[in-house]
C-alpha positions as CSV (number, residue, x, y, z in Angstrom):
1,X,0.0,0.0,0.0
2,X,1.0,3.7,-0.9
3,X,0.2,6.9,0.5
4,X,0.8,10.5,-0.7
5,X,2.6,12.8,1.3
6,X,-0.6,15.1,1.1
7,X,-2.7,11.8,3.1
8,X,0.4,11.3,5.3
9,X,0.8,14.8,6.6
10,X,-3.3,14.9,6.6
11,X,-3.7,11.9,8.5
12,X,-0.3,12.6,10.7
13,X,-2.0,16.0,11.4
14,X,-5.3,15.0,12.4
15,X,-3.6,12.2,14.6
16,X,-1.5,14.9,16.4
17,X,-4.3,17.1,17.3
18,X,-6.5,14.4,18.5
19,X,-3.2,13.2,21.0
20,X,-2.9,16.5,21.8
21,X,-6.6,17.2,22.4
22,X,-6.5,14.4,24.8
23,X,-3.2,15.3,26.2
24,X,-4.3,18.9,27.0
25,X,-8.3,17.8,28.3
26,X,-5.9,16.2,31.5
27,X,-3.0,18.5,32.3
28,X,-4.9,21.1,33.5
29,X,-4.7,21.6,37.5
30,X,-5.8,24.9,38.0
31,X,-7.6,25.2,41.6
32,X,-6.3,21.5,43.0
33,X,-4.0,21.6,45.7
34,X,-1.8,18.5,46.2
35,X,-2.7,16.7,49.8
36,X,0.2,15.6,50.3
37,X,3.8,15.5,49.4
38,X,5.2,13.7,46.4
39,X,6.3,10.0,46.7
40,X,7.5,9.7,43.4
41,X,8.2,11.8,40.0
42,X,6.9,10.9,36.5
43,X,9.7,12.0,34.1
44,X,8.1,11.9,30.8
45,X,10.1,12.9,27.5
46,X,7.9,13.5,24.0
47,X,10.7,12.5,21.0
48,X,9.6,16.3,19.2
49,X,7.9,18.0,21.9
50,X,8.6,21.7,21.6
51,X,6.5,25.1,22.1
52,X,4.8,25.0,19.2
53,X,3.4,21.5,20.5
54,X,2.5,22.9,23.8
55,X,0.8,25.8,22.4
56,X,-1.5,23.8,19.8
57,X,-2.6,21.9,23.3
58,X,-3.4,25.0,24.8
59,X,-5.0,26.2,21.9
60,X,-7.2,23.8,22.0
61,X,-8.0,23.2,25.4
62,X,-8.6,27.1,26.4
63,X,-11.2,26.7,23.3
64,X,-12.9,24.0,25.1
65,X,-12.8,25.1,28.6
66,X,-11.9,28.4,28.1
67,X,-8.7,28.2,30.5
68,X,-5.2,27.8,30.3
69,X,-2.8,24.0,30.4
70,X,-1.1,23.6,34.1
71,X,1.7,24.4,31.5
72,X,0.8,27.8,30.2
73,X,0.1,28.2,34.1
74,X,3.7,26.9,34.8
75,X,5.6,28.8,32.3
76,X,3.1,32.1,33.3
77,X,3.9,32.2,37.0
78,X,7.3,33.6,38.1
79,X,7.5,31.8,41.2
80,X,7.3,28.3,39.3
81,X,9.8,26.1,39.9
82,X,9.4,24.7,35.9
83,X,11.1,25.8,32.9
84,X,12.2,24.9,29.5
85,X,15.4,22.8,28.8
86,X,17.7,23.4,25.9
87,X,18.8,19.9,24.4
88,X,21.1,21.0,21.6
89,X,24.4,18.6,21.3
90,X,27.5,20.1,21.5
91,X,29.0,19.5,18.6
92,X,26.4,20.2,15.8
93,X,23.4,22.9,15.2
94,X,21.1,19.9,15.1
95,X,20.6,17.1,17.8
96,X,19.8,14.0,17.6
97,X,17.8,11.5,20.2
98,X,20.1,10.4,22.0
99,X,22.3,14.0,22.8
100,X,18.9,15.6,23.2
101,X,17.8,12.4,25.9
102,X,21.2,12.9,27.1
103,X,21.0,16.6,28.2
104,X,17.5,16.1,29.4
105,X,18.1,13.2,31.4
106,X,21.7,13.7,32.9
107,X,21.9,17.5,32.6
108,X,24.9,17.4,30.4
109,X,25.4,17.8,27.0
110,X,26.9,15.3,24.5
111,X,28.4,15.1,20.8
112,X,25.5,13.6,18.6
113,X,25.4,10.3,18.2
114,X,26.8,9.8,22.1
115,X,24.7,8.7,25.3
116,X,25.4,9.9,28.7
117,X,28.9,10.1,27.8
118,X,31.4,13.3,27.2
119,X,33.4,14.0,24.5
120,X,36.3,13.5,27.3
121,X,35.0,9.5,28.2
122,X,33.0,10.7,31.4
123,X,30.2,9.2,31.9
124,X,27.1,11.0,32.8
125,X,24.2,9.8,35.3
126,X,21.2,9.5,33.9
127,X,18.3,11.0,36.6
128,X,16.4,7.7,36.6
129,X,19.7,6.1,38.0
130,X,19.7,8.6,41.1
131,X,16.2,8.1,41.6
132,X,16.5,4.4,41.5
133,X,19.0,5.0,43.7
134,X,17.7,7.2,46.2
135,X,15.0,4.7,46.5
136,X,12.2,6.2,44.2
C-alpha cells in the first residue's frame, strides 16, 4: 500500500491534534492543591515535543474550557519552579535523540550520536539512576 505525502501529513496531522486534544483535556490543574507531598516523580520525555506543540494543546484546550494548560500556568507564573530545557548537542546545530535524551536526562550535553557520555570519556548519570538510587 502507498500513500501521498498530502494523506500522510493529513492523517499525521489530524492524529496529532487528537493526542494532543487528549493530552491537553488532563494536564490542566488549575484550583487543586496537592494533599500531600510527592512519593515519586513521572519523568516523561515526547521524542519532538517543543513550544509550538505545547501551544497547539493550549490552543485547544482554552477553546474548550476556556482556560489555560497547568503548563501555560507553569511557564506564566514567576514563582514556578518549571522551565524549558535546551537539548542541543555540542557538537552540531542539530541534535539527535540520544544528545537531546542525554542533556535532558543527565543534565549534560553530549556530541551527537553519544549517550550519557562526554566528548572526554566521562560518563554521565542518567536522573532515573539517582532516583532508582535514592529509592524512588
Amino acid at each position: 500500500m502507498t500513500i501521498s505525502r498530502k494523506d500522510f501529513l493529513k492523517t499525521g496531522s489530524l492524529a496529532a491534534l487528537f493526542g494532543s486534544s487528549l493530552f491537553a483535556s488532563r494536564t490542566s490543574l488549575s484550583g487543586r492543591k496537592p494533599s500531600k507531598a510527592a512519593k515519586n516523580v513521572i519523568f516523561l520525555v515526547v521524542d519532538g515535543m517543543n513550544i509550538p506543540t505545547l501551544s497547539m494543546a493550549d490552543l485547544l484546550h482554552y477553546k474548550q474550557t476556556g482556560g489555560h494548560t497547568h503548563w501555560v500556568e507553569l511557564i506564566s507564573n514567576p514563582e514556578a519552579t518549571g522551565g524549558w530545557m535546551e537539548t542541543s548537542p555540542l557538537n552540531a546545530v542539530v541534535t539527535d535523540s540520544a544528545a537531546a535524551a542525554s542533556a535532558f536526562g543527565s543534565g549534560h550535553k553530549v556530541n551527537v550520536r553519544s549517550l550519557n557520555i562526554s566528548p572526554s570519556g566521562e560518563h554521565h548519570k542518567p536522573i532515573l539512576v539517582t532516583a532508582k538510587e535514592a529509592g524512588r
